[in-house]
VOVOTI-546822 format. One record per residue (C-alpha): residue number from 1; residue in three letters; x, y, z. Coordinates in nm, 2 decimals, padded with zeros to 4 digits, always signed. Layout:
# residues N
nr_rest_X_Y_Z
NUM_Ala_X_Y_Z
...
***
This chain:
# residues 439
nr_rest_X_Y_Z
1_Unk_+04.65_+27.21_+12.25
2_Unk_+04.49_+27.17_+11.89
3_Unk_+04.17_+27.17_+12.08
4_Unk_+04.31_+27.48_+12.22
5_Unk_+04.35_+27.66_+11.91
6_Unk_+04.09_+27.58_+11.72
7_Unk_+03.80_+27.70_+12.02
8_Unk_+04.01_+28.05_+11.99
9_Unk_+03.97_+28.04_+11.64
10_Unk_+03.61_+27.98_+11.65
11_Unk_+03.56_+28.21_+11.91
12_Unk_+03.75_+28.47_+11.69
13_Unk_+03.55_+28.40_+11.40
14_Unk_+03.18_+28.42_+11.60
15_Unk_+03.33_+28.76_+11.71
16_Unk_+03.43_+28.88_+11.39
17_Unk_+03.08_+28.73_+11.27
18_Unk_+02.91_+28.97_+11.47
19_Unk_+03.14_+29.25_+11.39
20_Unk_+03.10_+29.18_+11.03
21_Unk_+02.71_+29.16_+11.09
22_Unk_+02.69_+29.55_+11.21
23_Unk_+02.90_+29.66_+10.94
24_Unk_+03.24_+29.75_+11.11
25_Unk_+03.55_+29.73_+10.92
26_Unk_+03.88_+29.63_+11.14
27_Unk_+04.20_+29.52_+11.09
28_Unk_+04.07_+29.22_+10.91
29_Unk_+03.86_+29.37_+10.68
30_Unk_+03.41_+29.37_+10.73
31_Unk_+03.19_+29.12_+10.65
32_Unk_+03.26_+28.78_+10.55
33_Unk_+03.59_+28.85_+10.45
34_Unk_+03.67_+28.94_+10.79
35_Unk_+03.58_+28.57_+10.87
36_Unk_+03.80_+28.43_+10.61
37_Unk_+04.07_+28.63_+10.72
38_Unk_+04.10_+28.53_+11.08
39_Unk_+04.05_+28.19_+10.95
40_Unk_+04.33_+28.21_+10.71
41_Unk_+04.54_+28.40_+10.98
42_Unk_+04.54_+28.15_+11.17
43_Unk_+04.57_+27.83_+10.97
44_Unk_+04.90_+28.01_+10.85
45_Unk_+05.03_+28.05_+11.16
46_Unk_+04.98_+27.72_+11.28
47_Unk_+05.14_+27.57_+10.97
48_Unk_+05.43_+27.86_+10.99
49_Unk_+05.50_+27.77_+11.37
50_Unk_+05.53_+27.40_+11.29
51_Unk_+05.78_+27.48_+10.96
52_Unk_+05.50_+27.34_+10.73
53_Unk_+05.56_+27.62_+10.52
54_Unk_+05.37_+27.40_+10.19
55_Unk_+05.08_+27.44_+10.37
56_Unk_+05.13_+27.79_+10.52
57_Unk_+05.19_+27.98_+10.21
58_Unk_+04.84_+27.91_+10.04
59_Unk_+04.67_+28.08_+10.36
60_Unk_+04.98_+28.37_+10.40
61_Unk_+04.89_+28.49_+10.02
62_Unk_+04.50_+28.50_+10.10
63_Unk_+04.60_+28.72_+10.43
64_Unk_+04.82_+28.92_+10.24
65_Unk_+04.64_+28.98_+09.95
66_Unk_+04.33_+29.05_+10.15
67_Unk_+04.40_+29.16_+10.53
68_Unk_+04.77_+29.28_+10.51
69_Unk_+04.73_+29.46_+10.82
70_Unk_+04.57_+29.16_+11.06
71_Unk_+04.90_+29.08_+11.17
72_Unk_+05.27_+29.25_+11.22
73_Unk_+05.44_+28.93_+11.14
74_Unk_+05.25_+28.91_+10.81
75_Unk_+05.60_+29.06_+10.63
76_Unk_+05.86_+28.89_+10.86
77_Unk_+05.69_+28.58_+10.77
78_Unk_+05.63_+28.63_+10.41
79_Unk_+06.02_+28.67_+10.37
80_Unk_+06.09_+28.37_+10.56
81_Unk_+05.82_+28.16_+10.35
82_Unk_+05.99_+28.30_+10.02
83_Unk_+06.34_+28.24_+10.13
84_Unk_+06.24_+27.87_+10.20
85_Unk_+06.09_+27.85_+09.84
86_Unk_+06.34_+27.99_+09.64
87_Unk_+06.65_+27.80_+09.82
88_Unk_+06.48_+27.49_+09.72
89_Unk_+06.35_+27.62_+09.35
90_Unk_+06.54_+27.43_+09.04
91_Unk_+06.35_+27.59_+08.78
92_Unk_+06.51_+27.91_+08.74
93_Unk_+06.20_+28.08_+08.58
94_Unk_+06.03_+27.99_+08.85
95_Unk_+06.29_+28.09_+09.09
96_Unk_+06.25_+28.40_+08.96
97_Unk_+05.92_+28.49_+08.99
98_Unk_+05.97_+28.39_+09.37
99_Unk_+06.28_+28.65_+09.42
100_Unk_+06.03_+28.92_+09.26
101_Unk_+05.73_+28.85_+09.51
102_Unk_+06.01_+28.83_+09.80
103_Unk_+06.09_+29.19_+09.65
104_Unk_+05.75_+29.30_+09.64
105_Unk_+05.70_+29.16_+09.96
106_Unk_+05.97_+29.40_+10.12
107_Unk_+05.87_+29.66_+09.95
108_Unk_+05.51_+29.64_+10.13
109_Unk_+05.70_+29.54_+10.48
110_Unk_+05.88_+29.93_+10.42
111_Unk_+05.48_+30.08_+10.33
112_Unk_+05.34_+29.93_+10.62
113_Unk_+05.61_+30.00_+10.89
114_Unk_+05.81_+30.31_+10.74
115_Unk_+06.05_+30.29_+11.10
116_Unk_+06.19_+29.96_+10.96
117_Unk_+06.27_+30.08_+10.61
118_Unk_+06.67_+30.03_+10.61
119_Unk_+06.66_+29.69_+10.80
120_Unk_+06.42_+29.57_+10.51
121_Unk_+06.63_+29.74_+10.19
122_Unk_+06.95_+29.62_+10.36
123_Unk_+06.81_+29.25_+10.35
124_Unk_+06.61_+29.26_+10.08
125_Unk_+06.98_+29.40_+09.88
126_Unk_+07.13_+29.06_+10.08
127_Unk_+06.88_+28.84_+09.95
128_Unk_+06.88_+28.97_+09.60
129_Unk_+07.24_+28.95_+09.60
130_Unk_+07.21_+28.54_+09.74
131_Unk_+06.92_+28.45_+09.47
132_Unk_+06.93_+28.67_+09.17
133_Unk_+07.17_+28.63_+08.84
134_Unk_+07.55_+28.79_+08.83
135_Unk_+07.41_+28.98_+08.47
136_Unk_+07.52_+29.34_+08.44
137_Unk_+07.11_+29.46_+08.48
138_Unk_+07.04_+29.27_+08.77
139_Unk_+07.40_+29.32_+09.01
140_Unk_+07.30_+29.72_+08.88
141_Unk_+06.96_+29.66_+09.06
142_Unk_+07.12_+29.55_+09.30
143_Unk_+07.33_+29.88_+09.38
144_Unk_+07.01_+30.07_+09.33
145_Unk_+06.86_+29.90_+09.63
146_Unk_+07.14_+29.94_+09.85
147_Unk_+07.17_+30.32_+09.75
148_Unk_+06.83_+30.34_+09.84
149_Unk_+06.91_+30.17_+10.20
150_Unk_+07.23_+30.46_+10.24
151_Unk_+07.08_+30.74_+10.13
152_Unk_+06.77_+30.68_+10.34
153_Unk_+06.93_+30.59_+10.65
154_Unk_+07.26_+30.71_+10.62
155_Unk_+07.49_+30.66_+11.00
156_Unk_+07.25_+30.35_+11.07
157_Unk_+07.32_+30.19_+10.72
158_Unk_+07.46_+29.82_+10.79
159_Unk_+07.85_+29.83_+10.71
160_Unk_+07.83_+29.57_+10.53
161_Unk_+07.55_+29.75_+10.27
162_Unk_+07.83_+29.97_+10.15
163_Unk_+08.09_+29.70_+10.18
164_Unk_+07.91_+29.50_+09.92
165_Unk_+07.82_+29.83_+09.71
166_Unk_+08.18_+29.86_+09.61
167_Unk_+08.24_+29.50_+09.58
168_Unk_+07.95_+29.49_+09.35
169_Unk_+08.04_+29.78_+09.20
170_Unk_+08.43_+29.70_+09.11
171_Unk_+08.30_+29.34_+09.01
172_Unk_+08.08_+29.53_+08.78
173_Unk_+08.40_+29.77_+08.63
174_Unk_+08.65_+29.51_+08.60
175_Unk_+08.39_+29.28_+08.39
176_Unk_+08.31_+29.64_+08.18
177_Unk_+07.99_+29.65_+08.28
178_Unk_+08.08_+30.03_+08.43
179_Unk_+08.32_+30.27_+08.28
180_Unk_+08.59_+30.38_+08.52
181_Unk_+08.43_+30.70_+08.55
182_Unk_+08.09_+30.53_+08.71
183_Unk_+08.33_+30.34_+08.91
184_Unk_+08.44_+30.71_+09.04
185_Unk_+08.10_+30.81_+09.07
186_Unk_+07.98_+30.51_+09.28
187_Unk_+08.31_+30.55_+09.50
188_Unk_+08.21_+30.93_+09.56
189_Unk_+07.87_+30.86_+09.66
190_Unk_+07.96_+30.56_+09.88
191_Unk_+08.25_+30.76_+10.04
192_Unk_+08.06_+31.06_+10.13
193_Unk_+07.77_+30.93_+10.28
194_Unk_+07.99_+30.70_+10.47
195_Unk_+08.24_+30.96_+10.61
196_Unk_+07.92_+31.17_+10.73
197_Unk_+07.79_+30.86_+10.91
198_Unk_+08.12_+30.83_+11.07
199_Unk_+08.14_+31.14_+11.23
200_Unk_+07.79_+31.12_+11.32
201_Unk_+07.87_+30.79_+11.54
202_Unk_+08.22_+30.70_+11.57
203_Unk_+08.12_+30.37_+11.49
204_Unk_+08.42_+30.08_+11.42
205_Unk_+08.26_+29.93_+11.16
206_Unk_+08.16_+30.14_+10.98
207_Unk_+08.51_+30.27_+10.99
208_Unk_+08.63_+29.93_+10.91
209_Unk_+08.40_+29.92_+10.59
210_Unk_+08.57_+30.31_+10.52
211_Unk_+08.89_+30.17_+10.49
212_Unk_+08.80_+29.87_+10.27
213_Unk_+08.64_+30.06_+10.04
214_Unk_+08.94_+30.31_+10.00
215_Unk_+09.18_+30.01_+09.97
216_Unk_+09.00_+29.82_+09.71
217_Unk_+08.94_+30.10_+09.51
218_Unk_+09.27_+30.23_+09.56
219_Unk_+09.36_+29.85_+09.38
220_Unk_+09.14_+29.93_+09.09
221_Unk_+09.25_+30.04_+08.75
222_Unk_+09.03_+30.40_+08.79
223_Unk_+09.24_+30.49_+09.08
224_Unk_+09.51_+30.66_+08.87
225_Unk_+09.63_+31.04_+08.95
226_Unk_+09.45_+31.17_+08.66
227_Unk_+09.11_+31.03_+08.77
228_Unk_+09.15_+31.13_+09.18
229_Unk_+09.26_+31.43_+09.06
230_Unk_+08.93_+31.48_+08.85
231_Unk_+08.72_+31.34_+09.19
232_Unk_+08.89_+31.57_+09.47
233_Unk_+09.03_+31.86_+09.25
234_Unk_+08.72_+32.04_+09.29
235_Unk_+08.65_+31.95_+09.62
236_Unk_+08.94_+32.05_+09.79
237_Unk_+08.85_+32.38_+09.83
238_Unk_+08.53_+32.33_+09.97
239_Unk_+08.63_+32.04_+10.21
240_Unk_+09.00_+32.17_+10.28
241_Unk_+08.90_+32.23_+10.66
242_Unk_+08.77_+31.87_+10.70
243_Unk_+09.04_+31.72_+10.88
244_Unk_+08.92_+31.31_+10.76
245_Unk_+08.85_+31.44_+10.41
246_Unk_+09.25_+31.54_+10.42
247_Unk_+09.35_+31.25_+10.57
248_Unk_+09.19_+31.04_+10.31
249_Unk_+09.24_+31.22_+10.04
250_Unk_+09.66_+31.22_+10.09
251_Unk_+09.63_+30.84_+10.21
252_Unk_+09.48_+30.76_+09.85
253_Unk_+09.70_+30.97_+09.65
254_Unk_+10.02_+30.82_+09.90
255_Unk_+09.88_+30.48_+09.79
256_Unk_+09.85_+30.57_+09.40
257_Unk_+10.21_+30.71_+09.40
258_Unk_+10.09_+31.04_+09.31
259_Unk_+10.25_+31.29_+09.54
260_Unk_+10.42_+31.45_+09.30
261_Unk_+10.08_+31.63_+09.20
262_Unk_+09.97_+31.98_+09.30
263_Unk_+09.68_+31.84_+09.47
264_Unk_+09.91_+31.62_+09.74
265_Unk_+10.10_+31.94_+09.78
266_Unk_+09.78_+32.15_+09.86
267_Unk_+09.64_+31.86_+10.08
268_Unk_+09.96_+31.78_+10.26
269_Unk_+10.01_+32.18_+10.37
270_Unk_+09.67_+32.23_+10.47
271_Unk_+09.65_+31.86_+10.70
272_Unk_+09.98_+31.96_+10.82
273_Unk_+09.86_+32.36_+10.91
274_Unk_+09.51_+32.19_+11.07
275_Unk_+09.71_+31.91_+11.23
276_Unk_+10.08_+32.02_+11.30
277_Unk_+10.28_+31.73_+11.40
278_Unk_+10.62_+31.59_+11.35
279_Unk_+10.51_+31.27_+11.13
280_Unk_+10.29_+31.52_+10.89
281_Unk_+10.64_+31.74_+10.91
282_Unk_+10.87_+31.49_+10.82
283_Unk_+10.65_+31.37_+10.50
284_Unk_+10.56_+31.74_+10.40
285_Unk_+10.99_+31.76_+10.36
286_Unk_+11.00_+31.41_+10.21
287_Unk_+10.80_+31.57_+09.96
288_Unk_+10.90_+31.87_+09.92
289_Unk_+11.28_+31.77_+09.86
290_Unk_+11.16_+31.49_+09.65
291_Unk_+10.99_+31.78_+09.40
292_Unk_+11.37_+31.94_+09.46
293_Unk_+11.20_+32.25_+09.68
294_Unk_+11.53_+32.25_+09.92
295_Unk_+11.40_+32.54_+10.12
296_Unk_+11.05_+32.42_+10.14
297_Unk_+11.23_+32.09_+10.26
298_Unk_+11.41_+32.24_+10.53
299_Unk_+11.12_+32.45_+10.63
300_Unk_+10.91_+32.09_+10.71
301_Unk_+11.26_+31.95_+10.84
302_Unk_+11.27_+32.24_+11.13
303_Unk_+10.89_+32.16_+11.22
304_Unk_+10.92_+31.80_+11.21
305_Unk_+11.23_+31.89_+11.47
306_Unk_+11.01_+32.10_+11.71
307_Unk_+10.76_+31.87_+11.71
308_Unk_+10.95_+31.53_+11.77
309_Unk_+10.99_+31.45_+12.15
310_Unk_+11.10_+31.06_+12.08
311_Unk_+11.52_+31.13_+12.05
312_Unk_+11.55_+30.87_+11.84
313_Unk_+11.35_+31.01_+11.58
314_Unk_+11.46_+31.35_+11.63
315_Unk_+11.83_+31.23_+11.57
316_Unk_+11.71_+31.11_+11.25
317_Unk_+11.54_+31.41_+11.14
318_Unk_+11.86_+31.63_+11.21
319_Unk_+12.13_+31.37_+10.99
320_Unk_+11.86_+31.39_+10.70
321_Unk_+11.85_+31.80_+10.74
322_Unk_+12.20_+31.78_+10.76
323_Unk_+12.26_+31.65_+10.44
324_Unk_+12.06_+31.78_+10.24
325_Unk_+12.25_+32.12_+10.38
326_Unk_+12.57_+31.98_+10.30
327_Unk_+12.45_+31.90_+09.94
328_Unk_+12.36_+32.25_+09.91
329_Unk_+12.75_+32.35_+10.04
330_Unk_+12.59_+32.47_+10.38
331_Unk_+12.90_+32.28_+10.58
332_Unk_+12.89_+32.51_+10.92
333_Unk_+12.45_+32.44_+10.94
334_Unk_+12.53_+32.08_+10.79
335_Unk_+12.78_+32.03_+11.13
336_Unk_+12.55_+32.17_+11.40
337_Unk_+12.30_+31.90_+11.29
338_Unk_+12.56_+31.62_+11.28
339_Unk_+12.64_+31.75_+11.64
340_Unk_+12.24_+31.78_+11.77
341_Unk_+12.20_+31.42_+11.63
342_Unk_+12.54_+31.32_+11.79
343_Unk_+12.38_+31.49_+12.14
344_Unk_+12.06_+31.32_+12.12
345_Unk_+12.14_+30.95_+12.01
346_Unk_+12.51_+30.93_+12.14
347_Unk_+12.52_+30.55_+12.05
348_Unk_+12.46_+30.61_+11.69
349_Unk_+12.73_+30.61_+11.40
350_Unk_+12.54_+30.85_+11.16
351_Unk_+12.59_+31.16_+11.30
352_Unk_+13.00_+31.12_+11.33
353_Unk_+12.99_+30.95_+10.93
354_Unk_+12.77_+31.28_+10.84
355_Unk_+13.08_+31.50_+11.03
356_Unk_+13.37_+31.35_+10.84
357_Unk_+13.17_+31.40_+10.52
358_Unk_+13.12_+31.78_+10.60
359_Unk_+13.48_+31.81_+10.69
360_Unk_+13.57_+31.62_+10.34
361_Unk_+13.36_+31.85_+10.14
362_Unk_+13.41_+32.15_+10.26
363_Unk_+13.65_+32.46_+10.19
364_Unk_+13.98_+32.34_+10.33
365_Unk_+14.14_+32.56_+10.63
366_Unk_+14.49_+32.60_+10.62
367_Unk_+14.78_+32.83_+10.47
368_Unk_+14.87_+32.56_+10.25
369_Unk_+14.88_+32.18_+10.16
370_Unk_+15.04_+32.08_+10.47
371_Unk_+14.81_+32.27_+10.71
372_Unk_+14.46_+32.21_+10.49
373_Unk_+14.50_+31.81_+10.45
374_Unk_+14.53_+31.80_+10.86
375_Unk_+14.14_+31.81_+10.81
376_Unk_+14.21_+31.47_+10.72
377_Unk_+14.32_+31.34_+11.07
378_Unk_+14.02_+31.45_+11.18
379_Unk_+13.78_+31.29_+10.89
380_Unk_+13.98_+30.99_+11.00
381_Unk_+13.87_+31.06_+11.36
382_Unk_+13.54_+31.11_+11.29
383_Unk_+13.46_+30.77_+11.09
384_Unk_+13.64_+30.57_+11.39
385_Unk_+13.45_+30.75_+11.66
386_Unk_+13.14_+30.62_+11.44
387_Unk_+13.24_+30.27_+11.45
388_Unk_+13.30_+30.30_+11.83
389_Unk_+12.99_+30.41_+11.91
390_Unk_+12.78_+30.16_+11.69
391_Unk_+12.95_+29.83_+11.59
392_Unk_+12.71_+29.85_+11.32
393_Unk_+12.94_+30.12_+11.11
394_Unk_+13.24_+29.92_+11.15
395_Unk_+13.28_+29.76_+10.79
396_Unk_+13.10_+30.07_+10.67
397_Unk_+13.34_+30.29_+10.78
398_Unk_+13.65_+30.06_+10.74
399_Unk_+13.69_+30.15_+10.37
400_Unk_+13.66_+30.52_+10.43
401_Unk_+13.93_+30.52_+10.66
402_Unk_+14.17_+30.37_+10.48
403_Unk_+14.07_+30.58_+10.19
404_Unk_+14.13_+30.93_+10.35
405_Unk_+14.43_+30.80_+10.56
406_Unk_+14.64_+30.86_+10.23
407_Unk_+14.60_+31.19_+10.23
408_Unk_+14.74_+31.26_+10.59
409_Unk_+15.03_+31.53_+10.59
410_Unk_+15.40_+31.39_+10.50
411_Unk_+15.56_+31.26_+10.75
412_Unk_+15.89_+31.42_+10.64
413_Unk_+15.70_+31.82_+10.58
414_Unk_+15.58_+31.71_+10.93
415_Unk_+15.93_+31.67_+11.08
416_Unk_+16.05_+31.99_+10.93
417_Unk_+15.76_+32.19_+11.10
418_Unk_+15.83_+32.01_+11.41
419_Unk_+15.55_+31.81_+11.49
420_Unk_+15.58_+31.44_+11.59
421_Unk_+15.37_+31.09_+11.62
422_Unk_+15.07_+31.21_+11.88
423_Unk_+15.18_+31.61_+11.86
424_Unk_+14.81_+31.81_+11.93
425_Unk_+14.71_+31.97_+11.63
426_Unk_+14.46_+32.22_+11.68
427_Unk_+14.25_+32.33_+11.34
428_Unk_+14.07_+32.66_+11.39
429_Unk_+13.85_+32.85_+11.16
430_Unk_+13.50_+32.74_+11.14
431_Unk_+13.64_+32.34_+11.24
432_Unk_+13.77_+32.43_+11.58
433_Unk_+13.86_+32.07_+11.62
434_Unk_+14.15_+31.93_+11.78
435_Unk_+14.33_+31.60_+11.65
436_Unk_+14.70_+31.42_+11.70
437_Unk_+14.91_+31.39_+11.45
438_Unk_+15.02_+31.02_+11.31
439_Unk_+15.08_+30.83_+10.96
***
């Protein structure tokens, strides 16, 4: 085999020899340095296929020095020499001076074969961030490169090149190397670039790497209202059609406890008016009821209502309309949602607990005492129809009904109108409810 080898490489050489004699310039360079390169090319490679990489670098740095183009593997091979050497360098001034050839060895890889540009910045940012010093300078050299890699090839930037941006970059913040407005800055540039690769290829990495990013930053100590407010302020007007730019910006402001700010408001509205659907509905009258806008409130409660098809949830939206209407003194629209609850989850206690307390706040009906605390037999009704229903209201209830069962009728007015233990009272009005008298 070595007998092999070398007769090509002679043969190589004579040919190139003759080349070189007429004056023609190839790959390799004219003349005798055409000669020396072959012969170098090939001694390297030898060495380089049997891992003697001591030997193979003397030859590699004649080729590349000389005759960078003889050989497409010249730049693979180069980073794969310099790797070796550095791992095993000690000296770190020595070490280095390695890690800035392996750069400068990229660098030419990217001149030479322009299609391979973001698979060489994405490793060259690896290995600088494997071999080079944790100092403010260098890690911000480091983010330079991997900018470089996004912004050049955007949707097929590794995930993992803006994973480590923002870890490098909130490493950098927390240790004050960057003020927290940097910190916003990198996080804008990292998260647009990102969001337009995304919808470019749907890719689940990249998505993955999205949501990183947004939680770790959402951890750090720039991530207050003031600041998001200061990031996506002005950009909500010019994005507010962009249904992922909503979605992101009312998960980070959810996260960072700022919905109380005009800009949740504005984003929450325009998601839910681009993307009606009961979820959105519900949390647009969460929020609105939580900033005390009761009609607002109500408004999101109704959608979230037409929108529901899972009863269960439904129910639930109709108790929580319900009483916000009843703490507004609407008793008659508080009941019809106690009873559409009641219809839809029949095996739930709520809706007949949310009843009785209508009844107990409400206007009494009645002529006087005797006929307005009859309400009360039916309060009572209400909280042991709960408990029948769902076991789960029992000791809940309990207390209520002995609480409200002293303020049945007297027995003795009772006797004097006539009515008995189990006598039908009807109570009309707006209640139209029928009970039985007892004490």
């Amino acid at each position: 085999m070595k007998k092999i080898v070398i007769g090509l490489f002679v043969s190589t050489c004579l040919l190139m020899s003759v080349s070189a004699q007429r004056g023609v310039a190839g790959r390799y360079g004219k003349g005798q340095d055409s000669v020396n390169c072959v012969r170098s090319l090939s001694l390297y490679q030898e060495d380089f296929r049997n891992k003697d990489y001591e030997s193979a670098i003397v030859n590699w740095r004649y080729v590349f020095k000389n005759c960078p183009q003889s050989s497409i593997n010249n730049v693979p091979r180069g980073i794969t020499l310099y790797q070796y050497f550095i791992a095993k360098e000690l000296n770190p001034v020595v070490k280095q001076a390695l890690v800035d050839t392996l750069i400068m060895v990229y660098r030419a890889g990217i001149l030479q074969n322009p299609q391979k540009k973001g698979t060489y910045l994405a490793t060259m940012a690896q290995d600088m961030t494997k071999y080079m010093d944790d100092k403010p300078e260098t890690q911000k050299k480091i983010l330079d490169v991997m900018m470089e890699c996004m912004v050049s090839e955007q949707e097929n930037t590794p995930a993992r090149t803006f994973a480590d941006y923002m870890r490098v970059t909130l490493k950098l913040n927390s240790d004050g190397a960057l003020t927290d407005e940097e910190l916003m800055e990198n996080y804008t540039k990292v998260s647009d670039i990102l969001g337009v690769a995304i919808k470019k290829t749907s890719n689940e990495e990249l998505a993955k790497a999205r949501d990183m990013i947004d939680d770790s930053f959402a951890k750090s100590s720039a991530a207050n209202c003031e600041n998001l407010d200061k990031i996506y302020g002005a950009k909500f007007e010019t994005s507010k059609n962009d249904l992922d730019f909503l979605r992101k910006l009312t998960r980070l402001l959810n996260r960072n406890e700022c919905m109380d700010t005009k800009l949740f408001e504005q984003a929450s509205e325009q998601q839910f008016a681009l993307e009606p659907s009961a979820g959105a509905a519900y949390n647009m009258a969460k929020l609105f009821y939580g900033k005390k806008n009761i009609e607002k409130a109500l408004e999101y409660f109704d959608s979230a209502i037409e929108h529901e098809t899972d009863p269960i949830d439904k129910a639930s939206y109709y108790v929580q309309k319900g009483h916000i209407l009843l703490s507004q003194n609407k008793y008659n629209d508080a009941k019809k949602c106690a009873l559409e609850a009641s219809k839809l989850r029949p095996d739930w206690g709520e809706p007949y607990v949310l009843l009785a307390n209508v009844y107990i706040a409400a206007p009494k009906c009645g002529e006087d005492d005797f006929e307005k605390n009859q309400i009360y037999w039916v309060v009572v009704d209400k909280f042991n129809k709960a408990k029948s229903v769902d076991s789960d209201y029992a000791e809940k209830v309990n207390s209520s009904i002995r609480s409200y069962t002293q303020y049945f009728p007297s027995k003795e007015e009772a006797f004097f109108r006539g009515i008995t233990e189990g006598t039908t009272i009807n109570i009309e009005c707006w209640i139209n409810e029928s009970t039985r008298a007892r004490w």
